[in-house]
N, C-alpha and C positions, 0 to 999 in steps of 0.2 A: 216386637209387639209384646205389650203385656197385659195380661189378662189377671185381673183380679179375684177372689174366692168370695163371694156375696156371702159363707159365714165366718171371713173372716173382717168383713166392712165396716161390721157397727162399734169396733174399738177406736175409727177414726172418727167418728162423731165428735162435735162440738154443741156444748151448750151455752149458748150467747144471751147477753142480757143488754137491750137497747138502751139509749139515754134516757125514755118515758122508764125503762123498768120492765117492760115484757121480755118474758124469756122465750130467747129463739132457737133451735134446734138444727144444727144444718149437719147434713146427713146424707153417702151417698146415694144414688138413685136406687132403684132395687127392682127387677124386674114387674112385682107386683103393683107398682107404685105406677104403672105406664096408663091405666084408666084414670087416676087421678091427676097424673100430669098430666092428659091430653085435655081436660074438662079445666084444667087450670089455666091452659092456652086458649081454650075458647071464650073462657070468661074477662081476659084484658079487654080493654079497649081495642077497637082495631089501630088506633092512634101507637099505644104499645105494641101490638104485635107488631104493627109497620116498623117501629125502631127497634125491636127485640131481633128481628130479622133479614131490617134492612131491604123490604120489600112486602108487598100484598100477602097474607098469608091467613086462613081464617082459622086454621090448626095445625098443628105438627102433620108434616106427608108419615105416611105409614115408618117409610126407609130413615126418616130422622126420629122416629121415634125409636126405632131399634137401636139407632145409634147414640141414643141419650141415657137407654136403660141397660147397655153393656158396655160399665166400666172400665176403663183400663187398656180398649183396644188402641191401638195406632200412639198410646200414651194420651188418652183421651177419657177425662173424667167429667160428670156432670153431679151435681149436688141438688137437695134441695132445702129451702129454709121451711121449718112449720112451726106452728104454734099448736096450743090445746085451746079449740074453740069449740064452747059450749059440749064440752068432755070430747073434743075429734080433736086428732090430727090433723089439719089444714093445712096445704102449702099455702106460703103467703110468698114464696118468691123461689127463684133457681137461678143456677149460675153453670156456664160447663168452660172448662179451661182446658188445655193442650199444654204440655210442656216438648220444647224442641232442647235437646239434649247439645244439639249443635252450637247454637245460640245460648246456652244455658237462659231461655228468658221464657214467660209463661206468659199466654197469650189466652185473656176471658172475656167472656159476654154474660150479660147477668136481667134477669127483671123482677120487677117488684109488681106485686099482685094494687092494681090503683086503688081498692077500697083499705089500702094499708101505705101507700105512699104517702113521707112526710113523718113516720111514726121511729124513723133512724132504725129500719131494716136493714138497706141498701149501706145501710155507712159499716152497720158489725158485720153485712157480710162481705164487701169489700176489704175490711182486716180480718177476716175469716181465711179470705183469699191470699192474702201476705203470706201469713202463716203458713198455707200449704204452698206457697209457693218457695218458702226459707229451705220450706225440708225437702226439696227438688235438689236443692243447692242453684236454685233459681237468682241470677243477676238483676233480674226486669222483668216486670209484669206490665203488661198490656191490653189494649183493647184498641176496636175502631168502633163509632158511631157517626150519626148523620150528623153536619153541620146545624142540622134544625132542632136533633134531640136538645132542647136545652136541660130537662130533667136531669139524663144523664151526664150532658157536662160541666152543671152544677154540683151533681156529688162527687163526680171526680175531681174536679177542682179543690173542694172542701176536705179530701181526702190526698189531696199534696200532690197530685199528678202535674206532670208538664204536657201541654202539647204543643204537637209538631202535625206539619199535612199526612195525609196518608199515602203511600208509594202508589202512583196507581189512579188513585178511585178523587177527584175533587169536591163531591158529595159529600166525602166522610172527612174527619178529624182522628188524627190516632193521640189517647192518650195514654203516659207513661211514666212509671216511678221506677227508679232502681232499687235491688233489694239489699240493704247490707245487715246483715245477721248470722251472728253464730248460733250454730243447733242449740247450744243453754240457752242460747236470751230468744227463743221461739214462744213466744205469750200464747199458744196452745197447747196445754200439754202435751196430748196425743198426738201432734203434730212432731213436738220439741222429742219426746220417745222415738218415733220415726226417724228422723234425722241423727240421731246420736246411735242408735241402732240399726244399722244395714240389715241385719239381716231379720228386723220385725219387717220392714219393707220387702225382702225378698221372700220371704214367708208369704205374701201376698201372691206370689206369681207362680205359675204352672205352666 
């Protein structure tokens, strides 16, 4: 298990900049941030919540919200993307991924806030997600959605992924890119420093 230092988190921050031009911020969770994610989950659609979750949900349960605001347990990190609206920080979406060390492959789910869907959030933060997934020494990045999300399997498509059925579940679609990247050629910096440096990454852990 690894547990990460919340001050030492905000060196992994990314500053993203969408096809429209907005700059997007994606950034780990941080436990202060759990009122504003839970008010963020309430505010999708239930149409989103149902695909973000894969079932009826009208907010994060207490026990998942614990588990979204402390990073790094079980190899479990969750991020979120924000913007500066009207002088705030706002999430406009989140993402939380697992790396399986066994597999070398990272395995994400991700949503986009609807009154921002369509704005190519979802596309820089799915190569947001590469990137952190290079500096794992990650093979494959992944996900499963519903056969009906068609939202989500239009931006993964448009983002190179292949899919295959899901092991299991006939409801859902898994889709999947492999990752091939050397730590230099990581288009995040602070990502590309992580991966070329072990022990910035192990600096993280207690």
């Amino acid at each position: 298990m690894t547990t990460m230092r919340l001050d030492d988190l905000r060196q992994y921050s990314d500053v993203l900049r969408t096809g429209n031009g907005e700059v997007v911020t994606v950034r780990f969770v941080e436990p202060r941030d759990a009122g504003a994610l839970q008010n963020y989950f309430r505010s999708l659609t239930t149409r989103s919540r149902y695909n973000r979750f894969l079932g009826a949900a009208s907010e994060l349960p207490a026990s998942l919200l614990e588990d979204f605001i402390h990073i790094g347990e079980a190899d479990r990190f969750s991020v979120i993307a924000t913007m500066l609206i009207d002088g705030r920080e706002t999430i406009v979406g989140e993402a939380r991924y697992a790396f399986d060390s066994d597999t070398a492959a990272i395995e994400f789910g991700l949503s986009i806030d609807d009154r921002r869907q369509g704005h190519g959030i979802g596309k820089a933060l799915m190569k947001n997600l590469e990137c952190r997934a290079a500096s794992f020494g990650a093979t494959r990045l992944f996900g499963d959605t519903l056969r009906s999300n068609d939202a989500m399997i239009a931006l993964a498509r448009k983002a190179g992924y292949a899919f295959t059925n899901t092991p299991g579940d006939w409801k859902l679609t898994r889709f999947q890119k492999p990752i091939h990247v050397e730590p230099q050629e990581i288009p995040c910096a602070s990502w590309r420093l992580a991966a070329v440096s072990p022990s910035a990454m192990s600096s993280l852990a207690v």
